[in-house]
N, C-alpha and C positions, 0 to 999 in steps of 0.2 A: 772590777773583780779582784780580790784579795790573792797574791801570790802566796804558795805554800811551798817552804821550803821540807823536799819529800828526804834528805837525805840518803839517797842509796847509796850503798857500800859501792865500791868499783868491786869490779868482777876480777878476780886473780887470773882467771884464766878461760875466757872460752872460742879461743884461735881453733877453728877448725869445728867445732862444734856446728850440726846443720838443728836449724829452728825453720820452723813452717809456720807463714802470714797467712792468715785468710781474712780478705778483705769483702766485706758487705758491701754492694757500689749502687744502692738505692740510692742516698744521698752519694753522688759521685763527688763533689768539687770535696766533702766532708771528709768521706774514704780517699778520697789521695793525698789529702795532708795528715792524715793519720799515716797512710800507708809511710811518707815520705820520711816521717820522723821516726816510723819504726825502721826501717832500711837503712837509715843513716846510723842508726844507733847499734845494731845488730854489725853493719858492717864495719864501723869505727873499733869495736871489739876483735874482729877478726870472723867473725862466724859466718857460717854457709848459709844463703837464706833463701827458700823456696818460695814461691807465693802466689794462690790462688784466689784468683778474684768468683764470687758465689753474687747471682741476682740481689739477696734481702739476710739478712739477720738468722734469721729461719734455717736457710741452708748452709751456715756455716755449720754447725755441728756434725750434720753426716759429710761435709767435703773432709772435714777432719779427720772423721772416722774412716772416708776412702783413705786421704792423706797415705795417716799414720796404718794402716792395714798394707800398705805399699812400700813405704820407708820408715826406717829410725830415726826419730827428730829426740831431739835435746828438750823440745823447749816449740810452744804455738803461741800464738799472739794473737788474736781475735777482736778483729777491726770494721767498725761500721756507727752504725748511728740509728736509733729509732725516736723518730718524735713525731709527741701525744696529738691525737688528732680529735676528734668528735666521739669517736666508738669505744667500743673496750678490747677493740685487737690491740691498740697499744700494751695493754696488760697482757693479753697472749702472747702476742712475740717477745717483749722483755722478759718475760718468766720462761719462755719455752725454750728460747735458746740460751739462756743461763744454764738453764738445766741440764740439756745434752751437752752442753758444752764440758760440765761437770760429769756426765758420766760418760764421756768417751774421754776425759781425762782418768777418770779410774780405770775404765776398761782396759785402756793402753798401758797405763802408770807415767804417763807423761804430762808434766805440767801446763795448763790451759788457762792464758791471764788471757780474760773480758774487757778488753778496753773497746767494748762496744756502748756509745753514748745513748744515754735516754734520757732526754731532755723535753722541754714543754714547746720549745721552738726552734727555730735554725737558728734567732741570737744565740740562743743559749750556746749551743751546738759549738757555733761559730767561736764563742769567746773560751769554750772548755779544749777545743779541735790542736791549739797549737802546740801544747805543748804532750799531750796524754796516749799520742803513738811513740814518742821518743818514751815515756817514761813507764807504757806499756810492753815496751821491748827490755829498760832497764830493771824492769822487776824479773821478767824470763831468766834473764841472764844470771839474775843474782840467785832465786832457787835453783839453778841450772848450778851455779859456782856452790853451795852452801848442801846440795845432792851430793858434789863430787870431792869436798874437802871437810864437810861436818859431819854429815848424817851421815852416823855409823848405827845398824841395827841391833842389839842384844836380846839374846833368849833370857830371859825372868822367872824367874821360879816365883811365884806370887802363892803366899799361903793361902788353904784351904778359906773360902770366905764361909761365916758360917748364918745359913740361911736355913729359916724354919722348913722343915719339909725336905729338906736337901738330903740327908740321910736315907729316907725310904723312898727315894727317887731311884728308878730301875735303870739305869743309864743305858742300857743292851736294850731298850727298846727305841733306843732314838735309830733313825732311817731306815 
């Protein structure tokens, strides 16, 4: 398998910063070398790291959502593995917890990286697993860093757009 070099930026700063793991432990040896090189990584930085081990894939999004309904996290990391088996729950749980994992990152307004593998087999699994919780934790870090030294938000005054029908649209009857 071909090495990628991914480039992240180092983090200027996130000493003290707490990030929430949750770990899917269906495939267990898979989720603890995931888990290992996000922990290594988080904590090499300086950051507070919380982490919840969930049955399957499935359950990581609402531990999330209890999570973060509980504490202020920085930054989630979202760890586990699904691989394709005979049926088309493969496709259900890959989609389903992408999913919520994406709307309980809006919900919260807290960033939610997926380093949950979906692969055809344990090789696969196996050969993607070493390196992609270390560098599931270094992408946290760097929206986390690039939150709190780039993105700055501005009000915009954006001209009138002009659309047919816009004019005799009654505004005072919207809600």
């Amino acid at each position: 398998m071909a090495q990628i070099d991914r480039n992240f930026a180092q983090p200027a700063s996130v000493n003290g910063a707490r990030f929430l793991i949750v770990e899917a432990r269906f495939y267990e040896a898979i989720g603890e070398m995931l888990l290992a090189g996000a922990k290594a990584a988080l904590h090499k930085a300086g950051a507070e790291v919380d982490v919840v081990s969930v049955p399957g894939a499935l359950e990581i999004p609402p531990a999330i959502r209890i999570a973060c309904g509980q504490h202020a996290y920085a930054g989630v990391v979202a760890l586990g593995c699904i691989i394709r088996g005979e049926t088309y729950h493969f496709e259900v749980v890959s989609n389903e917890s992408a999913a919520g994992m994406g709307r309980v990152a809006l919900e919260f307004g807290v960033p939610v990286v997926n380093a949950v593998l979906t692969t055809e087999n344990e090789e696969q699994a196996r050969q993607r697993v070493a390196e992609k919780g270390r560098d599931a934790a270094r992408v946290a870090m760097e929206v986390i860093d690039k939150r709190r030294h780039e993105m700055r938000f501005q009000v915009i005054n954006l001209p009138q757009c002009f659309m047919p029908g816009y004019e005799e649209f009654n505004h005072g009857d919207i809600g």
